[in-house]
N, CA, C and O atoms as CSV, one atom per row, in Angstrom:
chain,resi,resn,atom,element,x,y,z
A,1,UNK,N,N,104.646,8.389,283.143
A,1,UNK,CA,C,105.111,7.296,283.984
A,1,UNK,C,C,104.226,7.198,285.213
A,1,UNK,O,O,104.001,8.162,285.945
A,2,UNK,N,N,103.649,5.764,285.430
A,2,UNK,CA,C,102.870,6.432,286.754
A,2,UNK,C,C,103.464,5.524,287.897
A,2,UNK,O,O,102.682,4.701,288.374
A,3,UNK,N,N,104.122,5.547,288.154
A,3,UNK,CA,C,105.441,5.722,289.119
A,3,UNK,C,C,105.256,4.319,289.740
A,3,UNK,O,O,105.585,4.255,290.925
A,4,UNK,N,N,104.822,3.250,289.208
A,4,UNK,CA,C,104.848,1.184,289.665
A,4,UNK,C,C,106.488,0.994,290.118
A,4,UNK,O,O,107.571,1.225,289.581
A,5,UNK,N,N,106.017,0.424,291.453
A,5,UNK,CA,C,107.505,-0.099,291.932
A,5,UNK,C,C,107.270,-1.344,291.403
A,5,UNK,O,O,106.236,-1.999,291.280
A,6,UNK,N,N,108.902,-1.642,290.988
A,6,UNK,CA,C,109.025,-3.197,290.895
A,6,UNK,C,C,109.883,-3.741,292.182
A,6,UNK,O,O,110.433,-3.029,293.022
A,7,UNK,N,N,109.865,-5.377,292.128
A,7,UNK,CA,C,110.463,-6.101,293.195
A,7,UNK,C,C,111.605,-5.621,293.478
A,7,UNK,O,O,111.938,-5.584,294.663
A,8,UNK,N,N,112.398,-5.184,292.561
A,8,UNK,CA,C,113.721,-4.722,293.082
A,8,UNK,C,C,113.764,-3.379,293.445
A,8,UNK,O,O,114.488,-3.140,294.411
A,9,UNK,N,N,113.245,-2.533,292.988
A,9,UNK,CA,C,113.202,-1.012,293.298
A,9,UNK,C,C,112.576,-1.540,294.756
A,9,UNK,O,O,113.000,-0.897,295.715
A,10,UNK,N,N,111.782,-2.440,295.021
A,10,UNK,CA,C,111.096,-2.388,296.795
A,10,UNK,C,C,112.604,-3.020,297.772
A,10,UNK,O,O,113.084,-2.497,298.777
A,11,UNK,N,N,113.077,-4.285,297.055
A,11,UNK,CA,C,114.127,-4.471,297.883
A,11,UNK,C,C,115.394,-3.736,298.289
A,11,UNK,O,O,116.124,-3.966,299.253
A,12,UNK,N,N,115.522,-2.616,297.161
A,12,UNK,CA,C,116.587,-1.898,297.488
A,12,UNK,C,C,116.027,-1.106,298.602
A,12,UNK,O,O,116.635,-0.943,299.660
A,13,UNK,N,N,114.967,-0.662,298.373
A,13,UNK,CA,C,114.051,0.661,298.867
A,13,UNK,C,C,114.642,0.141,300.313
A,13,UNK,O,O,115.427,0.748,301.041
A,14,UNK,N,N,114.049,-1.141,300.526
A,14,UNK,CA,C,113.922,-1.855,302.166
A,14,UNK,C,C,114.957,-2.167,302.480
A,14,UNK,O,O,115.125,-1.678,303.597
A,15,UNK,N,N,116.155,-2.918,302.071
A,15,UNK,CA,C,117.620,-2.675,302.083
A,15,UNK,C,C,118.067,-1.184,302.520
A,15,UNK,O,O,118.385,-1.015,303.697
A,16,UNK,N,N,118.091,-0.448,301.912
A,16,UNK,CA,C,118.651,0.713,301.962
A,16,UNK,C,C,118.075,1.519,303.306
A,16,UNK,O,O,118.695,2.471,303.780
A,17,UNK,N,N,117.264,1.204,303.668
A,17,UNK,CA,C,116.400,1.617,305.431
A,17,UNK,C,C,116.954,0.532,306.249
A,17,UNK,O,O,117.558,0.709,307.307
A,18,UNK,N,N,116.633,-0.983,305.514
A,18,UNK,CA,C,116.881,-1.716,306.940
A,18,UNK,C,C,118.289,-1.676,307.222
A,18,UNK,O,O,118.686,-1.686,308.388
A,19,UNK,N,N,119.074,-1.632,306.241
A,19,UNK,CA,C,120.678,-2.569,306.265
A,19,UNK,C,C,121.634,-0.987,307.096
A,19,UNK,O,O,122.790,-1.188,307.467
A,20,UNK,N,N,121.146,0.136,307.251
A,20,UNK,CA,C,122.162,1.232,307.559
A,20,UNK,C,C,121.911,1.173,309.305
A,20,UNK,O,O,121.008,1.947,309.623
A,21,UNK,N,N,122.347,0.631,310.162
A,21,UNK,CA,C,122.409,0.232,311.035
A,21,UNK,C,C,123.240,1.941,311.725
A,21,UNK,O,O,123.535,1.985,312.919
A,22,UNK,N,N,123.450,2.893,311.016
A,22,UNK,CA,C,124.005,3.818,312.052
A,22,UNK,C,C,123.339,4.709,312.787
A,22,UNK,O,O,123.960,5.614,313.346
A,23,UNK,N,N,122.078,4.601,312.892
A,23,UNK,CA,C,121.041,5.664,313.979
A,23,UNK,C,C,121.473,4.076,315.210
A,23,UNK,O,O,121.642,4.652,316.284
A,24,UNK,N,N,121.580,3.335,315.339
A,24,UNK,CA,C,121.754,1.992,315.836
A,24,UNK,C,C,123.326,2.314,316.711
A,24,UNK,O,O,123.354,2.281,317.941
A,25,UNK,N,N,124.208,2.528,316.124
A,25,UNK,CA,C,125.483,3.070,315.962
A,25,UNK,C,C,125.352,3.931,317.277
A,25,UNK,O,O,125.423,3.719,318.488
A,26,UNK,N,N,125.139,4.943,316.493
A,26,UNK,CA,C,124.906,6.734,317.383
A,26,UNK,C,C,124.095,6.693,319.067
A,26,UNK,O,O,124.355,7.502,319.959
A,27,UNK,N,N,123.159,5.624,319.174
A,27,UNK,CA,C,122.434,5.592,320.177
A,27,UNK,C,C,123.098,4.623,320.942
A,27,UNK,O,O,122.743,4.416,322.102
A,28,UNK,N,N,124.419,3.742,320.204
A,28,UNK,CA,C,124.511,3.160,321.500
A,28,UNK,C,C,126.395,3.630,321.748
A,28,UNK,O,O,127.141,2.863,322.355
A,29,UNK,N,N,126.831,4.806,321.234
A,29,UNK,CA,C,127.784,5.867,321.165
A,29,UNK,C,C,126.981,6.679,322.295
A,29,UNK,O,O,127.648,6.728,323.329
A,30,UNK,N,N,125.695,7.355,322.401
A,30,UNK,CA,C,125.222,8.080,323.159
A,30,UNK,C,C,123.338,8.000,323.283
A,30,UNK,O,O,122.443,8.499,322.600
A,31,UNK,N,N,123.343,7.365,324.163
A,31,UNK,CA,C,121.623,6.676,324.532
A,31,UNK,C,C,120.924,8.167,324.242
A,31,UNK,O,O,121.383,9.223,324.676
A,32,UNK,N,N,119.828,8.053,323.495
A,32,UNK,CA,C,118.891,9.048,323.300
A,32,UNK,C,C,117.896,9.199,324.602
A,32,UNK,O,O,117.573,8.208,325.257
A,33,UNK,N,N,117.389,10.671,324.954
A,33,UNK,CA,C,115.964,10.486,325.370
A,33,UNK,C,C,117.033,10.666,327.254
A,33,UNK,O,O,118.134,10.262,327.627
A,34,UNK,N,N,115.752,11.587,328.017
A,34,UNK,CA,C,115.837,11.928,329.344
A,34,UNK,C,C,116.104,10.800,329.668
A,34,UNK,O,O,117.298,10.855,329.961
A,35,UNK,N,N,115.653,9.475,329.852
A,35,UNK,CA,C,115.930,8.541,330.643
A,35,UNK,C,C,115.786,7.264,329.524
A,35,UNK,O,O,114.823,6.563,329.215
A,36,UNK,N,N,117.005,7.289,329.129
A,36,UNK,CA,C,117.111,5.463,328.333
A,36,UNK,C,C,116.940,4.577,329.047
A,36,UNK,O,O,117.058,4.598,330.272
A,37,UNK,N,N,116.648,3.707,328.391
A,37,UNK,CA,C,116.190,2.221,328.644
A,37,UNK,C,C,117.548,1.687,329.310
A,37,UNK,O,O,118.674,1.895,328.858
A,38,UNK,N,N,117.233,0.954,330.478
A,38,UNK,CA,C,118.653,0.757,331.452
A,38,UNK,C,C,119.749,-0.434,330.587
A,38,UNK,O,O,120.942,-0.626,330.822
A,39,UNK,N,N,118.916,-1.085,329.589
A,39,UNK,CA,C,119.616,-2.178,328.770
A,39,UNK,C,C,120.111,-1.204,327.427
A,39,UNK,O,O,121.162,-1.606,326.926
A,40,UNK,N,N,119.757,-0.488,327.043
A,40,UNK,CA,C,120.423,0.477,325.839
A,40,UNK,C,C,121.715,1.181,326.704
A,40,UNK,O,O,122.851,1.084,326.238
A,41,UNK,N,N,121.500,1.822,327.860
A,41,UNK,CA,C,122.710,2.030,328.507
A,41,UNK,C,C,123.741,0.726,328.857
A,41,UNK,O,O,124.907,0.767,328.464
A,42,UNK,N,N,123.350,-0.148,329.437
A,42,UNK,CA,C,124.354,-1.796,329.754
A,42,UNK,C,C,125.156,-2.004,327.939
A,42,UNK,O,O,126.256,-2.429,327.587
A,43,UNK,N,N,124.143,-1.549,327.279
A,43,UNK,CA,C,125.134,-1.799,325.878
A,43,UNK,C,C,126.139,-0.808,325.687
A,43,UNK,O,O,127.335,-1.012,325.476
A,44,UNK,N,N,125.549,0.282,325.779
A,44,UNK,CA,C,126.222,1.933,325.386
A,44,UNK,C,C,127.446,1.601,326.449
A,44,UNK,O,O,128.074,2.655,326.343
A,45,UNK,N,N,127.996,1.010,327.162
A,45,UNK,CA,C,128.868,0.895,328.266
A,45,UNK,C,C,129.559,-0.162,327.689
A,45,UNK,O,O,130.775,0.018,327.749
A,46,UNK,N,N,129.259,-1.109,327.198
A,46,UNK,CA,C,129.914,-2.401,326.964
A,46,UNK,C,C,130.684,-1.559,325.558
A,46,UNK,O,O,131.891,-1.360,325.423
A,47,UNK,N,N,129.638,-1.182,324.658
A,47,UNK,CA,C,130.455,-1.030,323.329
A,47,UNK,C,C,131.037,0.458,323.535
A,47,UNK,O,O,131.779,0.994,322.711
A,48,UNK,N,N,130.804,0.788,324.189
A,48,UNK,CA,C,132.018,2.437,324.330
A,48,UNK,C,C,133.599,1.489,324.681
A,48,UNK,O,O,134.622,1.909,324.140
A,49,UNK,N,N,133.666,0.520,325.388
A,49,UNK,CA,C,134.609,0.431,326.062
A,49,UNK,C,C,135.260,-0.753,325.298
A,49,UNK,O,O,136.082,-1.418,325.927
A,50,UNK,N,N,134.956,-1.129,323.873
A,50,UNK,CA,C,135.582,-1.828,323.535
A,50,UNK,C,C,136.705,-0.893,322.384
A,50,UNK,O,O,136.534,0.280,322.055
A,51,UNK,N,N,137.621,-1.621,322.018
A,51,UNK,CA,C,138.463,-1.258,321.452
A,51,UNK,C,C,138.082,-0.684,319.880
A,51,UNK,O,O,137.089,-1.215,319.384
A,52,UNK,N,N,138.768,0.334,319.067
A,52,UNK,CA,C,138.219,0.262,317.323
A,52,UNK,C,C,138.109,-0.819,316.608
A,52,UNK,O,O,137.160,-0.616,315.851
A,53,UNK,N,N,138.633,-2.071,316.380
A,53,UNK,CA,C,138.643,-2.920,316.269
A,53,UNK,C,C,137.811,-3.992,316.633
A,53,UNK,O,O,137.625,-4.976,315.916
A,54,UNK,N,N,137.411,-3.849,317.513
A,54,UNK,CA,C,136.377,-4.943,318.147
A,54,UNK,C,C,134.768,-3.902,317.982
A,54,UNK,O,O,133.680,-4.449,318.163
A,55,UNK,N,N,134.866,-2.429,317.632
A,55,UNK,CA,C,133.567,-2.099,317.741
A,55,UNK,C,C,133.009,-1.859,315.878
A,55,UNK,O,O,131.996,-1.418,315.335
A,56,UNK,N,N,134.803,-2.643,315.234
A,56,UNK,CA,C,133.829,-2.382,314.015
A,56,UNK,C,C,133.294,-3.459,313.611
A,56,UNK,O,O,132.517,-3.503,312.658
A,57,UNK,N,N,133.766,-4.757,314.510
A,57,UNK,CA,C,132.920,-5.847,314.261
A,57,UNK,C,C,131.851,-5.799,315.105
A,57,UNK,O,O,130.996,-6.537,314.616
A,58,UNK,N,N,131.366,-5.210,316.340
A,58,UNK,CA,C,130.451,-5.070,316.545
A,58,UNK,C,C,129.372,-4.493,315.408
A,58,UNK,O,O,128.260,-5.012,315.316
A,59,UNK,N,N,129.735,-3.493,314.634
A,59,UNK,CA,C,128.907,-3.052,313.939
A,59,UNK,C,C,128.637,-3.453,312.769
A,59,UNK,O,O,127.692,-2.979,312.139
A,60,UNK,N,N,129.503,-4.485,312.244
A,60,UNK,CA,C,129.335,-5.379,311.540
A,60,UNK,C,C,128.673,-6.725,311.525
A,60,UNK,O,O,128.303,-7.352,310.532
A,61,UNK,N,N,128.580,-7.093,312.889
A,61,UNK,CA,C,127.518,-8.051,313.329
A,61,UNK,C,C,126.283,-7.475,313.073
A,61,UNK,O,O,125.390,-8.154,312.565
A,62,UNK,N,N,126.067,-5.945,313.448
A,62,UNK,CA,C,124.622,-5.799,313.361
A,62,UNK,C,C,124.145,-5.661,312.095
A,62,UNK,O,O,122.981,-5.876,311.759
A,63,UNK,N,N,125.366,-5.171,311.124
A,63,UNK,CA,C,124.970,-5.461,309.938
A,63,UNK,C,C,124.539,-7.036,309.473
A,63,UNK,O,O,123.544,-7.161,308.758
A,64,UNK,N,N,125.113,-7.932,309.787
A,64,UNK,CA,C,124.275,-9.208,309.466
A,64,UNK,C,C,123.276,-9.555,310.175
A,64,UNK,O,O,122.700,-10.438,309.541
A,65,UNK,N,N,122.994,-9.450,310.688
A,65,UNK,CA,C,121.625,-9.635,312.039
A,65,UNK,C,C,120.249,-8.572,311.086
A,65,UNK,O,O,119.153,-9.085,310.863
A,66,UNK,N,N,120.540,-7.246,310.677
A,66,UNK,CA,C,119.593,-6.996,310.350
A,66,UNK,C,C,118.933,-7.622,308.833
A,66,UNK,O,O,117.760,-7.782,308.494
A,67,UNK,N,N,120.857,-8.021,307.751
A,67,UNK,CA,C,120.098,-8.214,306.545
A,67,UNK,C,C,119.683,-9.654,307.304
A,67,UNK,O,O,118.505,-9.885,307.030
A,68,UNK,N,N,120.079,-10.387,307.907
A,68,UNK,CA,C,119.149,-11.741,308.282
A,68,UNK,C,C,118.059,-11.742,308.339
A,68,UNK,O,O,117.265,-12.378,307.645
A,69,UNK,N,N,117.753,-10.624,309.653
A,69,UNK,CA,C,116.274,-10.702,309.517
A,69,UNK,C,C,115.424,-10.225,308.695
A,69,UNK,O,O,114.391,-10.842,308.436
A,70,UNK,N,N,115.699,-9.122,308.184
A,70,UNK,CA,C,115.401,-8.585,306.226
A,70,UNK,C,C,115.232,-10.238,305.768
A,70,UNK,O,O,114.246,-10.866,306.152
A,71,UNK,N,N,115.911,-10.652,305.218
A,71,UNK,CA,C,116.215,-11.697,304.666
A,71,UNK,C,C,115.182,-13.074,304.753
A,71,UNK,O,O,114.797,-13.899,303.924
A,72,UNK,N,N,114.955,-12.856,306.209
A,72,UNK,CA,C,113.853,-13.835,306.781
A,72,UNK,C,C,112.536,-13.452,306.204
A,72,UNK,O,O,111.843,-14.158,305.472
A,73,UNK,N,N,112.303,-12.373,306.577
A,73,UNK,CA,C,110.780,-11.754,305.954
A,73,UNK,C,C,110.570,-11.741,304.985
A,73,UNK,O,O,109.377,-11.910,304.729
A,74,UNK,N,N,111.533,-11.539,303.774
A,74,UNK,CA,C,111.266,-11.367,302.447
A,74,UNK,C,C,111.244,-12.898,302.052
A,74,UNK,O,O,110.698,-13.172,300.983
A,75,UNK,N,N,111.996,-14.329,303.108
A,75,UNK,CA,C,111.267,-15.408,302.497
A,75,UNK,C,C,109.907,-15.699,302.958
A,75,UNK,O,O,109.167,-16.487,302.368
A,76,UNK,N,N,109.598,-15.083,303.974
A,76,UNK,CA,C,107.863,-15.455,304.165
A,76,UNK,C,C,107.137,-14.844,303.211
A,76,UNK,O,O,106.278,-15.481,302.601
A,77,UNK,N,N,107.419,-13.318,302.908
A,77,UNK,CA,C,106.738,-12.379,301.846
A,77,UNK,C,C,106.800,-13.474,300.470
A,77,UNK,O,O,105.813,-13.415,299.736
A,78,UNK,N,N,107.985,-14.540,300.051
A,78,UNK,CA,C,108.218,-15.099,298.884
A,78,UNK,C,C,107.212,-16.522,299.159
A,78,UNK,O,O,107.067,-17.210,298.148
A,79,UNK,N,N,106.568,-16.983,300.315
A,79,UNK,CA,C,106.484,-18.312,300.558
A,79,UNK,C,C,107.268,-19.296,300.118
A,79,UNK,O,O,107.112,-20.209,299.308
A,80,UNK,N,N,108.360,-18.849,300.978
A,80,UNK,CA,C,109.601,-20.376,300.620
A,80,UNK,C,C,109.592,-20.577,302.380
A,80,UNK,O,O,109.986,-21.692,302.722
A,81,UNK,N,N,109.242,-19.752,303.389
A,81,UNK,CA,C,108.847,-20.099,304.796
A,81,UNK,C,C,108.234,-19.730,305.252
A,81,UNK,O,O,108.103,-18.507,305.182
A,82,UNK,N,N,107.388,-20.508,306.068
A,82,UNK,CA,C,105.710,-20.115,306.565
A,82,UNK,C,C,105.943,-19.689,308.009
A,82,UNK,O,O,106.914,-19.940,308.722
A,83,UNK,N,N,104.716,-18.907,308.319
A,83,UNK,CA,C,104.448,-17.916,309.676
A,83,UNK,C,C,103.482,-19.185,309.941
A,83,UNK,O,O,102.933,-19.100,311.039
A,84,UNK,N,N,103.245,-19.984,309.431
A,84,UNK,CA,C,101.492,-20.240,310.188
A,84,UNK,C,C,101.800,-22.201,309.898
A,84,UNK,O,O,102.233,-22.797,308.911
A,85,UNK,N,N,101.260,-22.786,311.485
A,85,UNK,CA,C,101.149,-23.944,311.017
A,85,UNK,C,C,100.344,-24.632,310.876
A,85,UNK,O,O,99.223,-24.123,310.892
A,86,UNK,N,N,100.434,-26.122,310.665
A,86,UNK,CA,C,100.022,-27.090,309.860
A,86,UNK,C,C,99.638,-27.314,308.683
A,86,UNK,O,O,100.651,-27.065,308.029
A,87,UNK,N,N,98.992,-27.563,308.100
A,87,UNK,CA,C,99.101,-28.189,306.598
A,87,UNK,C,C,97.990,-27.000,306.042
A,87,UNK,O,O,98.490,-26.922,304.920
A,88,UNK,N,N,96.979,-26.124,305.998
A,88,UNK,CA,C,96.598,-25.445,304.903
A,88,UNK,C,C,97.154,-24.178,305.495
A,88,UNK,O,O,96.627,-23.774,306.531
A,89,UNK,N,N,98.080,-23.548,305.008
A,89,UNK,CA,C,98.506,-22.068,304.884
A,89,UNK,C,C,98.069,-20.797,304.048
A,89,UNK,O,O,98.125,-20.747,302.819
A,90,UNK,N,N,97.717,-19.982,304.704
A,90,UNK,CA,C,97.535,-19.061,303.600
A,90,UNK,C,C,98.735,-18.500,302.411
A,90,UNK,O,O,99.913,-18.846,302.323
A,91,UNK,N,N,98.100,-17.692,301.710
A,91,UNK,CA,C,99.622,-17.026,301.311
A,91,UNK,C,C,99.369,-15.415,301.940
A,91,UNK,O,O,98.406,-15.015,302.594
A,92,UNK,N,N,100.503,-14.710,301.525
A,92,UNK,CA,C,100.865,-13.221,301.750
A,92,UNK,C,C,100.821,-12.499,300.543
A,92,UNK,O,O,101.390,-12.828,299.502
A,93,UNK,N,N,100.302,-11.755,300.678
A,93,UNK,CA,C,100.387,-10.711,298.897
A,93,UNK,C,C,101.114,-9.227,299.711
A,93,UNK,O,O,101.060,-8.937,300.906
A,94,UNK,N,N,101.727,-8.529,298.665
A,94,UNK,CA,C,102.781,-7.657,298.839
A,94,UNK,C,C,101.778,-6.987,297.943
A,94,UNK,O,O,101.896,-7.553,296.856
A,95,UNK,N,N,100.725,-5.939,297.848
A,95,UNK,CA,C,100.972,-4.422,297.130
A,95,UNK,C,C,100.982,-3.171,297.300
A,95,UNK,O,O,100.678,-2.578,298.335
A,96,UNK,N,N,101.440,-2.580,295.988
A,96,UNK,CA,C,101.944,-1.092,295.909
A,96,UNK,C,C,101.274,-0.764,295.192
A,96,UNK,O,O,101.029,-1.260,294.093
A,97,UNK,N,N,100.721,0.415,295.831
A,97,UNK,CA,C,99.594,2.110,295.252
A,97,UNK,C,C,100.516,3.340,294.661
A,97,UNK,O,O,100.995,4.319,295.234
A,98,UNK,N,N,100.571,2.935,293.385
A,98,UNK,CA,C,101.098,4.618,293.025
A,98,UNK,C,C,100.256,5.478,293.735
A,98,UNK,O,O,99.283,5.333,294.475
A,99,UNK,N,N,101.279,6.951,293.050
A,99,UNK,CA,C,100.757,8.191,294.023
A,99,UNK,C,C,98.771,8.371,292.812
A,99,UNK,O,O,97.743,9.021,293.003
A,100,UNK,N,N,99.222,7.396,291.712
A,100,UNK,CA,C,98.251,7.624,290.505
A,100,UNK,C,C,97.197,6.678,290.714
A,100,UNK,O,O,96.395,6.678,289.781
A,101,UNK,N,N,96.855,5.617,291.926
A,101,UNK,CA,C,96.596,4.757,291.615
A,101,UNK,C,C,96.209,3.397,291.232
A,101,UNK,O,O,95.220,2.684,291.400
A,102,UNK,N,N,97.701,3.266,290.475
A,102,UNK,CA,C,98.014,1.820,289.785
A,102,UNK,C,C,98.019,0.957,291.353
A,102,UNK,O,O,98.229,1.359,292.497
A,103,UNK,N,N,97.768,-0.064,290.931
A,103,UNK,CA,C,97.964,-1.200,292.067
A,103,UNK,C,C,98.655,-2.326,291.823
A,103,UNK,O,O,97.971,-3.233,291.349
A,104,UNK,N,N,100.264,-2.654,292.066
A,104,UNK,CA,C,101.070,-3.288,291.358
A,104,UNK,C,C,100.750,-5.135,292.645
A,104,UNK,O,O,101.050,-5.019,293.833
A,105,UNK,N,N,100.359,-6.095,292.294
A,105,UNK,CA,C,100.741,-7.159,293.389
A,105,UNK,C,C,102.328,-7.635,293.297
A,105,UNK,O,O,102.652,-8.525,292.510
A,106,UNK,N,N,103.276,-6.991,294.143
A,106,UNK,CA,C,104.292,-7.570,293.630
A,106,UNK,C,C,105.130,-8.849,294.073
A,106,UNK,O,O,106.345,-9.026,293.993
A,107,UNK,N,N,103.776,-9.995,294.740
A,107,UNK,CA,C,103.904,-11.407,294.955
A,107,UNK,C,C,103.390,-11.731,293.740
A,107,UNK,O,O,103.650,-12.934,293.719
A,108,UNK,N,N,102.730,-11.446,292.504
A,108,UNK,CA,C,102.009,-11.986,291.600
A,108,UNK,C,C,102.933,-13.071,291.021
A,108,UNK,O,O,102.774,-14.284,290.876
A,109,UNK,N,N,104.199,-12.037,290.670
A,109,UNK,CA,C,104.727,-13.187,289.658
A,109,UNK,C,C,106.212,-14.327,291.087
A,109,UNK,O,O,106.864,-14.020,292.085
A,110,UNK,N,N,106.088,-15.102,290.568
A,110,UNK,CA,C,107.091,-15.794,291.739
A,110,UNK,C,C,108.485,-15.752,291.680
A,110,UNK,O,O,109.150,-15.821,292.714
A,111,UNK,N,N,109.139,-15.617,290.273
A,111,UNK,CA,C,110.127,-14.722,290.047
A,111,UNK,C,C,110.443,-13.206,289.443
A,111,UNK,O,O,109.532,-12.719,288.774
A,112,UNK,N,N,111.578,-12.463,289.604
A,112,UNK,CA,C,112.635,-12.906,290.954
A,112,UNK,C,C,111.507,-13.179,292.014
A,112,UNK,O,O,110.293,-12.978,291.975
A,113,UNK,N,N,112.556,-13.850,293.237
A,113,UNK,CA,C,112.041,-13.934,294.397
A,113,UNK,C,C,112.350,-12.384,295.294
A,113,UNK,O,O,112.937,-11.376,294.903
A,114,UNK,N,N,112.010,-12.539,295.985
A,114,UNK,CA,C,112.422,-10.512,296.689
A,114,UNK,C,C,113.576,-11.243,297.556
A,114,UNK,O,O,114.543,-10.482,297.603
A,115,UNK,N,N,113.805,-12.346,298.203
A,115,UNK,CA,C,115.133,-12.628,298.866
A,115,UNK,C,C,116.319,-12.938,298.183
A,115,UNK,O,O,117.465,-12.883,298.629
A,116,UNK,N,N,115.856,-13.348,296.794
A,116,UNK,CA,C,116.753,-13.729,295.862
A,116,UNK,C,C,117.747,-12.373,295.344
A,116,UNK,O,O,118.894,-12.485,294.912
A,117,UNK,N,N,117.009,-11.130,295.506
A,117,UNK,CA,C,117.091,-9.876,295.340
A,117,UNK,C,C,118.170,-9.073,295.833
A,117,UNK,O,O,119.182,-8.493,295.440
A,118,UNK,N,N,117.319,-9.361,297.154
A,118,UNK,CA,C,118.135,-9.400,297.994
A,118,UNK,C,C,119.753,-9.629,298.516
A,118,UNK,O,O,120.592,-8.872,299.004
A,119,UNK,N,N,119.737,-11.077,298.150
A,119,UNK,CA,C,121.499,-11.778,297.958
A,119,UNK,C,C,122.128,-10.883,296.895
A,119,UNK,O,O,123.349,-10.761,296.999
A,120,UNK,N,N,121.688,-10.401,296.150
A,120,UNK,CA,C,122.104,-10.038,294.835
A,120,UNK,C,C,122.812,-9.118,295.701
A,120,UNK,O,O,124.035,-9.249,295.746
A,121,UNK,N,N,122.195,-8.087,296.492
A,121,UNK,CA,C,123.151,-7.026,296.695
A,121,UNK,C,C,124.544,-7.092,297.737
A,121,UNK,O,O,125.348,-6.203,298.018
A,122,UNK,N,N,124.472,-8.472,298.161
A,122,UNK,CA,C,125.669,-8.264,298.899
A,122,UNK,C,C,126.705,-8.580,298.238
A,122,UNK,O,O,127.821,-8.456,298.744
């Protein structure tokens, strides 16, 4: 096997890093680092002091905010929305180097789409 990711093995891959929002959680439960950033503390204060209820929708907002922006990138990575304007655009190519190697483009084929993939998992 010489170990080719496909589109979905990458979207879970990137899902599964971007979408766990609890190092996110923990730092603003307790600001990391000798001297935090004075706006990571203004949060760490706001969301300590809200109720269980209101901080699990806080953390549930950030869960949509990140697959959004996940979500956003993987349609530029798909070209269904462009980074660049006016009328000639480039495109974006996505590839993956096995540890063997192989060199997979995994914009080659246009379906799935990687955002389409994406939706799938919620």
């Amino acid at each position: 096997m010489s170990g080719v990711m496909s589109k979905r093995q990458f979207v879970d891959a990137l899902a599964d890093r971007m979408l766990d929002v609890s190092g996110e959680t923990r730092a603003l439960d307790n600001p990391p680092g000798r001297s935090p950033s004075p706006d990571l503390v203004a949060l760490s204060e706001w969301f300590r002091d809200l109720d269980r209820d209101d901080r699990a929708m806080a953390v549930e907002l950030m869960r949509w905010m990140a697959y959004g922006t996940l979500h956003g990138a993987l349609c530029v990575l798909d070209g269904v929305a462009a980074i660049e304007g006016g009328p000639a655009k480039g495109q974006l190519r996505l590839l993956h180097e096995s540890h063997d190697g192989v060199i997979v483009d995994l914009t080659y084929q246009a379906e799935p789409m990687l955002h389409d993939l994406l939706a799938e998992r919620r």
